[in-house]
C-alpha positions as CSV (number, residue, x, y, z in Angstrom):
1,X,0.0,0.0,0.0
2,X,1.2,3.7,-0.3
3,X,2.9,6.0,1.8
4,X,1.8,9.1,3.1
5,X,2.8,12.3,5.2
6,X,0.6,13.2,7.7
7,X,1.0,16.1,10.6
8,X,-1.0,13.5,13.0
9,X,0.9,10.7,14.5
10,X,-1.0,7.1,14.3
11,X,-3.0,6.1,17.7
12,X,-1.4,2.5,16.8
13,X,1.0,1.3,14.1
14,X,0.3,-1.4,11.3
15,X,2.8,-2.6,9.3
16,X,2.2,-1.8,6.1
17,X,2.6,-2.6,2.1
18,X,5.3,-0.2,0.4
19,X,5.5,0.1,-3.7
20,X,8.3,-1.4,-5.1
21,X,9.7,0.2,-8.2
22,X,13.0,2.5,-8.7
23,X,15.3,3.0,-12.0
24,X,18.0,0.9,-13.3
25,X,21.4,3.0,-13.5
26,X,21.0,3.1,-17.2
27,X,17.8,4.8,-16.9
28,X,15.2,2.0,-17.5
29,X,12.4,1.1,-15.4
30,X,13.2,-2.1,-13.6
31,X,10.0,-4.9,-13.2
32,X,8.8,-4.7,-10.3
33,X,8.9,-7.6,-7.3
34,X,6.0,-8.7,-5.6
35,X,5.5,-10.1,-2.7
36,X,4.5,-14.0,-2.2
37,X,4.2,-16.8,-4.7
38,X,1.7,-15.7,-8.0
39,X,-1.6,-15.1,-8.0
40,X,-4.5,-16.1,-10.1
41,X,-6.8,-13.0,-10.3
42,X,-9.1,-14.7,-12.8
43,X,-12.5,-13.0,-13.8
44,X,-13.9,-11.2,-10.6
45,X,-17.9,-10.2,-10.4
46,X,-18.9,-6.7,-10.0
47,X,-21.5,-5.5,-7.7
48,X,-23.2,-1.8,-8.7
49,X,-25.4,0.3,-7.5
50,X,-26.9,3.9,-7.7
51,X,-29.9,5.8,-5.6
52,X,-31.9,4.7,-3.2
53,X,-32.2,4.0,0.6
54,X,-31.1,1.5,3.0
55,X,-34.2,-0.5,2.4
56,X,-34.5,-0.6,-1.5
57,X,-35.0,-4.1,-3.0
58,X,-35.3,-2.3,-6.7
59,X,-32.8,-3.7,-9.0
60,X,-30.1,-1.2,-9.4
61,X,-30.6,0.7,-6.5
62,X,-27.2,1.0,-4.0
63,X,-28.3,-1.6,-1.2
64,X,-29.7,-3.9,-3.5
65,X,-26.5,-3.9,-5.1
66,X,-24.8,-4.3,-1.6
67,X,-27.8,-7.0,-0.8
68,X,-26.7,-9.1,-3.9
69,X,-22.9,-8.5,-3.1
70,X,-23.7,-10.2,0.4
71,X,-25.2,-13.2,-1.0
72,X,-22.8,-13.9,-3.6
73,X,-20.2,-14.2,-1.1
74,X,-22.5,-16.6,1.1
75,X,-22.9,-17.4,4.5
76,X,-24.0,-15.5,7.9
77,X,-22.6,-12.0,8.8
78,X,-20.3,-12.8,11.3
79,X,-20.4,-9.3,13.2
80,X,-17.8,-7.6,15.3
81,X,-15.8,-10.3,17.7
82,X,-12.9,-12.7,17.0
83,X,-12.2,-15.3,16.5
84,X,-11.7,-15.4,12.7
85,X,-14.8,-17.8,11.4
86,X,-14.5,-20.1,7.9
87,X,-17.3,-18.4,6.2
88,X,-19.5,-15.3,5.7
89,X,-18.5,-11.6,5.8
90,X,-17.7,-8.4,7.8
91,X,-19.5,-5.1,8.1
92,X,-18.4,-1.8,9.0
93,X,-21.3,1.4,9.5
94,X,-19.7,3.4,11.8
95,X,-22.6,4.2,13.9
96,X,-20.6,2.3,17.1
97,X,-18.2,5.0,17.1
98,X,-18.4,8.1,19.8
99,X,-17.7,11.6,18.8
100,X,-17.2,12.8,22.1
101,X,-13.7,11.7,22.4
102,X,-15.0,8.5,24.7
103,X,-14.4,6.1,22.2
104,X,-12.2,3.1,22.3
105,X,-11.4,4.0,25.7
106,X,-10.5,7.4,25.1
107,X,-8.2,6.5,22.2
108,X,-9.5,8.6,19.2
109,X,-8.9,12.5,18.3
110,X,-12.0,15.0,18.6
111,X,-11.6,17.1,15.3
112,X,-15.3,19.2,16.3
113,X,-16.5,17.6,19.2
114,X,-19.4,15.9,19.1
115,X,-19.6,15.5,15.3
116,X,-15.8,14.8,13.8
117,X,-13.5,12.4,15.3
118,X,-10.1,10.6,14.0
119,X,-10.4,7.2,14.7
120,X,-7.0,4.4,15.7
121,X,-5.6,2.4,13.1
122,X,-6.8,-1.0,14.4
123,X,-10.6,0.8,15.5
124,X,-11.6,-2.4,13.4
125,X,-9.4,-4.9,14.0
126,X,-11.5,-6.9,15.9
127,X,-13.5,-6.8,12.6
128,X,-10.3,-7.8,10.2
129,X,-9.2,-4.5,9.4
130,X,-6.3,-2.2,9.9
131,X,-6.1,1.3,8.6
132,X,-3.1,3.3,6.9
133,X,-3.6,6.0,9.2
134,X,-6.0,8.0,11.4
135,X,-9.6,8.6,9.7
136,X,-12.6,10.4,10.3
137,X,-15.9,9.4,11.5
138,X,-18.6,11.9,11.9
139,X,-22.0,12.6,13.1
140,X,-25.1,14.5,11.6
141,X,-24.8,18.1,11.6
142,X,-28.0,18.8,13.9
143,X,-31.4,17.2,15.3
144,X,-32.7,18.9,11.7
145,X,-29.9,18.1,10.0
146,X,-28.5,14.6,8.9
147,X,-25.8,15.5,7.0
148,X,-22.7,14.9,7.8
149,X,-18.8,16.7,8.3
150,X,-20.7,19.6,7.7
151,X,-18.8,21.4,10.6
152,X,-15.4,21.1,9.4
153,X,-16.8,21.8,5.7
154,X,-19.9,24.4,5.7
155,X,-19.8,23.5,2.0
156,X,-21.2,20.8,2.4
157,X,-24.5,21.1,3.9
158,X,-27.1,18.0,2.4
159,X,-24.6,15.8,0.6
160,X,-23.5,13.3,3.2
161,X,-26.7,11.9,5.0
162,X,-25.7,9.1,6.2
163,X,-26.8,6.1,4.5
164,X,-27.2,3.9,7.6
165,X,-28.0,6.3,10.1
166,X,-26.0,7.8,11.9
167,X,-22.4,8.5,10.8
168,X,-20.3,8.3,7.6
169,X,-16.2,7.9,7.4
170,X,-13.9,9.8,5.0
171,X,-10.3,11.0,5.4
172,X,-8.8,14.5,5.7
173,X,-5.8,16.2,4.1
174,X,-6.0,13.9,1.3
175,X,-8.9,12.0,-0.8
176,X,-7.6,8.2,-0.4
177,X,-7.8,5.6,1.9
178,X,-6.0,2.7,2.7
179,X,-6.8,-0.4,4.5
180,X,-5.6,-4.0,4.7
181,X,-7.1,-6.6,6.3
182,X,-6.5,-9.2,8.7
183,X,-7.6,-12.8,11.1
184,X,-10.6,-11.0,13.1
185,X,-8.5,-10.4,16.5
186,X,-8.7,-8.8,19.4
187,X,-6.9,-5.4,18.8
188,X,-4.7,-5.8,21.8
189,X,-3.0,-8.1,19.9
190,X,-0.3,-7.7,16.7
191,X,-2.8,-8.1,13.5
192,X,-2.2,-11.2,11.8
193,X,-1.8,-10.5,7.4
194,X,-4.6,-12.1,5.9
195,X,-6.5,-11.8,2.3
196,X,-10.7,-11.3,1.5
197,X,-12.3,-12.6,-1.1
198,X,-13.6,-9.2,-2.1
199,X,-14.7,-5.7,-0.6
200,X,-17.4,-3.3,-1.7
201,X,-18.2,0.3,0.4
202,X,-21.2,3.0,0.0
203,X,-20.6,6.1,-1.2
204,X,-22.4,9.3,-0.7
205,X,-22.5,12.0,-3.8
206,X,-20.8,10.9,-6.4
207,X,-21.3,12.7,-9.3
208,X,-18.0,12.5,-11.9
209,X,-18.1,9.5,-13.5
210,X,-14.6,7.5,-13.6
211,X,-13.2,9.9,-10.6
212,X,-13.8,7.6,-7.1
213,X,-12.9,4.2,-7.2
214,X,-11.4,0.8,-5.4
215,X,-8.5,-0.3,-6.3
216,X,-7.3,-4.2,-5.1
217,X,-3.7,-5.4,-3.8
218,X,-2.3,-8.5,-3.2
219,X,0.3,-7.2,-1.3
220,X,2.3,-4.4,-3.9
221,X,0.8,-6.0,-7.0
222,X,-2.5,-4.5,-8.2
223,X,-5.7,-6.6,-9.2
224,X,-7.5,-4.0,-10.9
225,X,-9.1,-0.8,-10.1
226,X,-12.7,-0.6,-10.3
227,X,-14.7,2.7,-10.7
228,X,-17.7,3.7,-8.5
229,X,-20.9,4.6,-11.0
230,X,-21.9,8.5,-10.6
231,X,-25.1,9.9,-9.4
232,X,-26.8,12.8,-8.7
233,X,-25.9,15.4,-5.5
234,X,-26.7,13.9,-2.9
235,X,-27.4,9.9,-4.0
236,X,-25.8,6.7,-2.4
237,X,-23.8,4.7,-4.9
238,X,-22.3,1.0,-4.5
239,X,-19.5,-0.5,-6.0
240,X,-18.0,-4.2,-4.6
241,X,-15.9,-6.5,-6.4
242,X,-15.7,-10.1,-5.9
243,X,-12.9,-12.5,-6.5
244,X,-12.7,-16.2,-6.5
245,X,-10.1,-16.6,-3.7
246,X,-8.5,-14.6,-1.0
247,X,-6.2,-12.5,-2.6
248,X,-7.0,-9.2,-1.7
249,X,-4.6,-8.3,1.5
250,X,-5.5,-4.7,0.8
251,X,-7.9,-1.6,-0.7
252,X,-7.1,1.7,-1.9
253,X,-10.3,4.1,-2.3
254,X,-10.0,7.1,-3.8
255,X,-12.9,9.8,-2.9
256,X,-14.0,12.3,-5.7
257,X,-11.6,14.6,-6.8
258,X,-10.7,17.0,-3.8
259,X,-9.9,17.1,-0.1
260,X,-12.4,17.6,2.1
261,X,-11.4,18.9,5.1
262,X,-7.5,19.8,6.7
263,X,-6.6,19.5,10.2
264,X,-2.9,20.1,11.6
265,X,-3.9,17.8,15.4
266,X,-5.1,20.8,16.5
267,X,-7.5,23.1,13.9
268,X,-9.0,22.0,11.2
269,X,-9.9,24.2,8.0
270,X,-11.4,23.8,4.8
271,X,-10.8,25.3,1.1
272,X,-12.6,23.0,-1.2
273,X,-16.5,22.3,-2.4
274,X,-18.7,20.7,-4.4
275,X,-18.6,21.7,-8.3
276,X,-18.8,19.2,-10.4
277,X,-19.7,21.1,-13.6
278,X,-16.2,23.1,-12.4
279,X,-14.8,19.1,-12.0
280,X,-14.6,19.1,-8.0
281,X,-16.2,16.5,-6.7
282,X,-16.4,16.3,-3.0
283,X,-17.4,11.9,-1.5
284,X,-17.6,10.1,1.3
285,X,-18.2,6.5,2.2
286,X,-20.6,4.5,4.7
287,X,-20.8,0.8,4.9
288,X,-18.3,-1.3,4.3
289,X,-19.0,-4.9,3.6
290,X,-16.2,-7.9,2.9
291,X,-15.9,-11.2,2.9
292,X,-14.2,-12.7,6.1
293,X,-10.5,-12.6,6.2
294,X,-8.6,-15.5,6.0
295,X,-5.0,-16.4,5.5
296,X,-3.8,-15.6,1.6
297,X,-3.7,-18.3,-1.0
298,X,0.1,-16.9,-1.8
299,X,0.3,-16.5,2.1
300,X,4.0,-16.3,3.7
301,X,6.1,-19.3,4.7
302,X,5.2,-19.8,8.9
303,X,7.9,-19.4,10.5
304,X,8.3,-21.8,14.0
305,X,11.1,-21.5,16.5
306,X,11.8,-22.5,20.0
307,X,13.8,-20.1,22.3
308,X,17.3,-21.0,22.7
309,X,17.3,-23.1,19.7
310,X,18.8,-21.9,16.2
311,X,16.2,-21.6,13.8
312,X,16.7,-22.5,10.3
313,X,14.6,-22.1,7.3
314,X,12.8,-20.1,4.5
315,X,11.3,-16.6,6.1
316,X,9.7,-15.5,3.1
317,X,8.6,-15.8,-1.0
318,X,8.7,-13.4,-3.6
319,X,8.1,-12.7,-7.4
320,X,9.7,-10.6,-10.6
321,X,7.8,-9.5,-13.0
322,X,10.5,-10.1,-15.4
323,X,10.1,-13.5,-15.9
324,X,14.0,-14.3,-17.0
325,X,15.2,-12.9,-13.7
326,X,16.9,-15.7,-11.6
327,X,18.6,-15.9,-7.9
328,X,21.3,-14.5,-8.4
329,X,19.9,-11.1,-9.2
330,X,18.8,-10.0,-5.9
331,X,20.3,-9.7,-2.4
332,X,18.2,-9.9,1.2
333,X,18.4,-8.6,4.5
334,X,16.4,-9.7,7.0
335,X,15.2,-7.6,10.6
336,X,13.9,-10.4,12.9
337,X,12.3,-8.2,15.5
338,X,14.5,-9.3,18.0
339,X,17.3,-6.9,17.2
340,X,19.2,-9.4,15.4
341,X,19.9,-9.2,11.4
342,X,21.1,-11.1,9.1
343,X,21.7,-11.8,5.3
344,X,19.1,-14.0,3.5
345,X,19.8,-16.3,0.8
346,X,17.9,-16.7,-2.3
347,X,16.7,-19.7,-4.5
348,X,13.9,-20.5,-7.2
349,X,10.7,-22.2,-6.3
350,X,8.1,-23.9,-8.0
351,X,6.2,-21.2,-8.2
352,X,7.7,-19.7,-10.5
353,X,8.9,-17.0,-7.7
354,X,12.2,-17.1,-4.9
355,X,12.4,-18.0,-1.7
356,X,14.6,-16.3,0.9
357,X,15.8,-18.6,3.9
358,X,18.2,-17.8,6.6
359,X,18.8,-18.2,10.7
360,X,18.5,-17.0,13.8
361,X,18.2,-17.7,17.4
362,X,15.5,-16.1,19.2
363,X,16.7,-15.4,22.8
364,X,12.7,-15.2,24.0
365,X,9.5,-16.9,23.3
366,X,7.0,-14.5,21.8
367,X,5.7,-13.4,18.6
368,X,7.8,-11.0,16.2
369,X,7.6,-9.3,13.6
370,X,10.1,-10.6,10.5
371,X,11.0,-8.0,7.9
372,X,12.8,-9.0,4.7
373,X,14.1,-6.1,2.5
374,X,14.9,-7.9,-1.0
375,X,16.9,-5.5,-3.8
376,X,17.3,-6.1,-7.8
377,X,20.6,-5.1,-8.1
378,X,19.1,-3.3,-11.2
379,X,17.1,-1.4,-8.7
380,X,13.6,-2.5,-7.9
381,X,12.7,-3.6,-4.2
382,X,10.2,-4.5,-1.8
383,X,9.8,-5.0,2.0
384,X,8.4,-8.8,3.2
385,X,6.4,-8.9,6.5
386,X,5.8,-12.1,8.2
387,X,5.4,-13.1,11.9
388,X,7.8,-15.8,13.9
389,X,5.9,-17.3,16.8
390,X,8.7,-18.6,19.2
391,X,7.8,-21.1,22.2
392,X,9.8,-21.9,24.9
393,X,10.2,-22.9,28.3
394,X,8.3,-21.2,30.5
395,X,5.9,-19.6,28.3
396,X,2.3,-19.0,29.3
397,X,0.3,-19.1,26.0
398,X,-2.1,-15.7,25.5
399,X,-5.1,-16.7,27.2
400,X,-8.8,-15.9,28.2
401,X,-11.9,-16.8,29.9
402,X,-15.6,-14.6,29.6
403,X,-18.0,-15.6,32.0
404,X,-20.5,-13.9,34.3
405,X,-19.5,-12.5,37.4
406,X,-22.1,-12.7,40.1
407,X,-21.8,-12.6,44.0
408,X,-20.1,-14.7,46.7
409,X,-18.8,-17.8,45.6
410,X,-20.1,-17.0,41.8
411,X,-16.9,-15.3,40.7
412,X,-15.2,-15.6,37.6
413,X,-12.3,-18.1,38.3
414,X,-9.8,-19.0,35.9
415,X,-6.6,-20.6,36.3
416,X,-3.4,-21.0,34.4
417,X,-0.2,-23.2,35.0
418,X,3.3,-22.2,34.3
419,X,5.6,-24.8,32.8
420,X,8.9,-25.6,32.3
421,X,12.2,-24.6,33.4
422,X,12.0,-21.0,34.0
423,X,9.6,-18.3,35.1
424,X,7.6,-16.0,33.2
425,X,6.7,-12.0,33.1
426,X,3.1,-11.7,32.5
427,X,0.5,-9.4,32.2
428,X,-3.1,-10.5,33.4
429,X,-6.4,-8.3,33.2
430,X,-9.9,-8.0,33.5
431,X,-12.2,-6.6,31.8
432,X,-15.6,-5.4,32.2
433,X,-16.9,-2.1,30.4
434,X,-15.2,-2.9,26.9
435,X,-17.0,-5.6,26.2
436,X,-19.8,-3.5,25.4
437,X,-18.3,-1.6,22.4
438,X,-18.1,-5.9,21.2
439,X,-21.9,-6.2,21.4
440,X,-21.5,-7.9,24.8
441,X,-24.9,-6.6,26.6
442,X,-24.7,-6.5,30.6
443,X,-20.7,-6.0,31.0
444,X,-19.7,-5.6,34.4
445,X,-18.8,-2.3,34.9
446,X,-16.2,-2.1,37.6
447,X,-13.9,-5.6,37.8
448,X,-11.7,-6.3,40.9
449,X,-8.8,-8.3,40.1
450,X,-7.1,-10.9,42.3
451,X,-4.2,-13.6,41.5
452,X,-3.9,-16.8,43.8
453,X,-1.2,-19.2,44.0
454,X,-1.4,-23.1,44.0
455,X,-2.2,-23.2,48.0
456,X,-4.9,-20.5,47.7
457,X,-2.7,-17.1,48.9
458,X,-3.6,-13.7,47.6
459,X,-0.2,-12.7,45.7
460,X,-1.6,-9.7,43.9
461,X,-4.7,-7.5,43.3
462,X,-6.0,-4.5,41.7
463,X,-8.9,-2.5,41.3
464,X,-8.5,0.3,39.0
465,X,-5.1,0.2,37.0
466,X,-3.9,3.5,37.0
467,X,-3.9,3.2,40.7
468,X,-0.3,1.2,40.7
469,X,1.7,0.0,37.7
470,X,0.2,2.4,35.6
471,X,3.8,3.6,34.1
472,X,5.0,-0.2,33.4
473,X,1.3,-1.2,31.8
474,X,1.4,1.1,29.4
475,X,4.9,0.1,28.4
476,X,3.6,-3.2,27.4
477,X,1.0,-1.9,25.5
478,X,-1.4,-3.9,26.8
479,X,-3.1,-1.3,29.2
480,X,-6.8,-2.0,29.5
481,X,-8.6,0.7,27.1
482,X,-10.9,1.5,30.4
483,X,-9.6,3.0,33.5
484,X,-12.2,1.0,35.9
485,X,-10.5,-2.0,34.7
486,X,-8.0,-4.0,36.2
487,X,-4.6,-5.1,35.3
488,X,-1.8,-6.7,37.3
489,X,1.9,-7.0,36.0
490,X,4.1,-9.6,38.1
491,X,6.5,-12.5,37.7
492,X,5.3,-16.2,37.8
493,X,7.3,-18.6,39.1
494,X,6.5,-22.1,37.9
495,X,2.8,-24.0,39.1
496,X,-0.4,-23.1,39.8
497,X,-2.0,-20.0,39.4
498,X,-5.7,-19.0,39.9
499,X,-7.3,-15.3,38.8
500,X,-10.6,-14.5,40.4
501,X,-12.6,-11.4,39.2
502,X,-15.4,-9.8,41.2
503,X,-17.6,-6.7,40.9
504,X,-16.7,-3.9,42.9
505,X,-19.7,-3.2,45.7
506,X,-20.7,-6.7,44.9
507,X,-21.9,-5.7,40.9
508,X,-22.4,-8.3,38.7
509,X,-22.1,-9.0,34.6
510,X,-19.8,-10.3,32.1
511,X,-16.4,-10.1,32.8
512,X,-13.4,-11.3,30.6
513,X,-9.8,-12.0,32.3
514,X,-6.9,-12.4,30.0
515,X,-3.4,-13.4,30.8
516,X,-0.5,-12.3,28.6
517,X,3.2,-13.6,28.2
518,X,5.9,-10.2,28.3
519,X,8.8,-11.7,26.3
């Protein structure tokens, strides 16, 4: 995916897709390279739609369009929680999102409060999503007035009602956005790369034809870009595109022809508006639909390691577009994400692409991130991300347990055994109040956290996790996004271990406890 500067500085960061492609020293445009083995991108359906509400069924319309994209790719929408299921699709409308600067447990930017707000990177990744960067969500304008972003544009009064009420998404300072997908996780976690079998969005007044579009990536290499059909001011259009395999790691969709609104982190401002006859065309988008996110058919070797113990083995694949290009062109480095790096070397496949293989020991168990950088030496590139999951002794797999917490001897209890030779840094919480923004009705609202040992003694609790630790929780990044939860960071020692979660004042509802391993 492309790069982009930006005066805002991402809530989270993704690791994301760069273009290949530089000049030979002669002059000449090198082929690119592409990340994993080849793809088939075959004949893919198109779903379109103009005018309309929410609720048309007439052929042609935007959500019958989005109806019939739906059912193409089959199955059950499978909502907003992990774990990653083998069928159905994903939705996106916005309308969970808070514009008072509440949401995600504080972690978004108020741009006009009540009405505008820049949302995290991985807002969606329970949902299999990542963003490029931070992008805007907004509200209706007034009780009166459904329209949306019309405070940080005044242009734009009546041509973004939202077309599932309340709230439509677009992006500031520029007229793309950029999103790759990912295994439906919980966003605490690092996002897993994964592919869809095809995406499709709403758009709201789009009105020069062959101006907004989607364009599809498998990785660098493009599968096509697909135009949105134009309407009148005002109208909901539909475009979705659907392949016959999960190839598509990532979108880019481009949004009429101008920016709509500016914002520096601090104030925002506006200079464009709605002309088409003049050729400014000002969009925004709504639902997003896709089918659920699995791992890519041209998917990256898994890479398997044990602490302590060398590892040894291919790390990742590529392709050249110049189809006479053979090992020996190229040179790889390789970034483990343990601090270690180390030279990569390169062979053919049968997949008509290279592998690059290479070793290291991993000092830790945990998961890391793997980048290969791979260079034509007549000048092309491109950056290979894949994740190493390293076990080892002592390690306490990532863990959870979601039950109701009632009174007395109707706790949540869950326990967890450490293993091995050595002890282990862990991270253990509970949460209550964020399980609502998952759809989870009746969350507890305010968790109290204890940790037992084998023979039953109190080692460690917490009610509200600012009150101690805050400092060394955040480090980990594993803070619970609500202050009123808990979270308790400690050293096991090997055996038995047993986490009970109450309600403060003797509350009850559904709590979740987690336990993490620190590498």
């Amino acid at each position: 995916m492309k790069t982009k500067t930006t005066p805002i500085v991402a809530l989270v960061g993704a690791s994301l897709c760069l273009f290949p492609g530089s000049l030979i020293a002669g002059g000449g445009a090198d082929a690119p390279l592409y990340a994993g083995i080849s793809v088939t991108i075959g004949s893919p359906q198109t779903f379109s739609g103009v005018g309309g509400t929410n609720t048309s069924t007439t052929a042609g319309t935007a959500n019958a369009a989005l109806m019939a994209f739906e059912a193409a790719i089959g199955g059950a929408n499978n909502g907003a929680n992990p774990p990653p299921q083998a069928t159905g699709f994903r939705t996106i409308n916005w309308d969970g999102v808070a514009l008072d600067g509440t949401d995600f447990g504080g972690n978004s930017i108020v741009i006009s409060l009540n009405n505008v707000v820049g949302i995290p990177v991985n807002r969606f990744e329970e949902r299999g999503v990542i963003f490029e960067e931070i992008y805007a969500v907004s509200g209706p304008a007034s009780g009166g007035d459904t329209s949306t972003f019309f405070t940080v544009n005044p242009t734009v009064t009546n041509l973004f009602p939202a077309f599932s009420p309340t709230k439509t998404f677009a992006m500031f300072n520029d007229n793309t956005i950029d999103m790759s997908f990912n295994l439906a996780t919980i966003h605490t976690q690092v996002p897993k790369p994964a592919a869809t079998r095809g995406f499709g969005a709403i758009f709201r007044n789009v009105e020069i034809a062959n101006s907004t579009s989607i364009e599809y990536f498998n990785d660098s290499q493009s599968l096509g870009k697909f135009f949105v059909p134009a309407g009148s001011q005002g109208q909901a259009e539909f475009l979705g595109v659907l392949f016959a395999n999960p190839i598509v790691t990532g979108v880019r969709i481009t949004c009429g022809t101008d920016v709509l609104f500016s914002f520096n982190g601090a104030t925002f401002s506006s200079s464009s508006s709605d002309n088409p006859a003049g050729g400014h065309n000002l969009v925004v988008t709504d639902d997003f639909v896709y089918a659920e996110p699995a791992l890519a058919t041209n998917t990256q070797p898994t890479i398997n390691a044990t602490a302590g113990t060398p590892f040894n083995g291919p790390v990742a694949t590529f392709r050249d577009a110049d189809t006479g290009a053979t090992a020996n062109n190229f040179s790889a480095t390789i970034q483990w994400g343990d601090g270690h790096l180390s030279p990569g070397s390169i062979a053919g496949n049968a997949s008509s692409g290279f592998t690059v293989s290479s070793s290291n020991t991993f000092a830790v168990a945990g998961t890391y991130g793997v980048r290969t950088e791979v260079t034509d030496f007549q000048g092309s590139s491109v950056t290979l991300h894949n994740l190493a999951t390293v076990a080892g002794p002592g390690i306490v797999t990532n863990i959870s347990t979601r039950a109701t917490v009632g009174t007395g001897s109707n706790v949540l209890i869950a326990g967890f055994i450490v293993g091995g030779n050595n002890s282990v840094h862990a991270v253990v919480r509970a949460l209550g109040p964020t399980l609502t923004s998952f759809g989870v009705s009746g969350a507890l609202q305010d968790p109290i956290l204890e940790i037992h040992d084998g023979s039953g003694t109190l080692i460690a609790s917490n009610d509200n996790w600012k009150d101690t630790q805050q400092a060394v929780i955040q480090a980990t990044g594993l803070a619970p996004p609500d202050d009123r939860e808990s979270a308790i960071l400690t050293t096991f020692a090997l055996g038995n271990f047993t986490a009970i979660v109450r309600g403060k004042n003797n509350t009850t509802g559904v709590g979740l406890v987690e336990v993490y391993n620190i590498p």
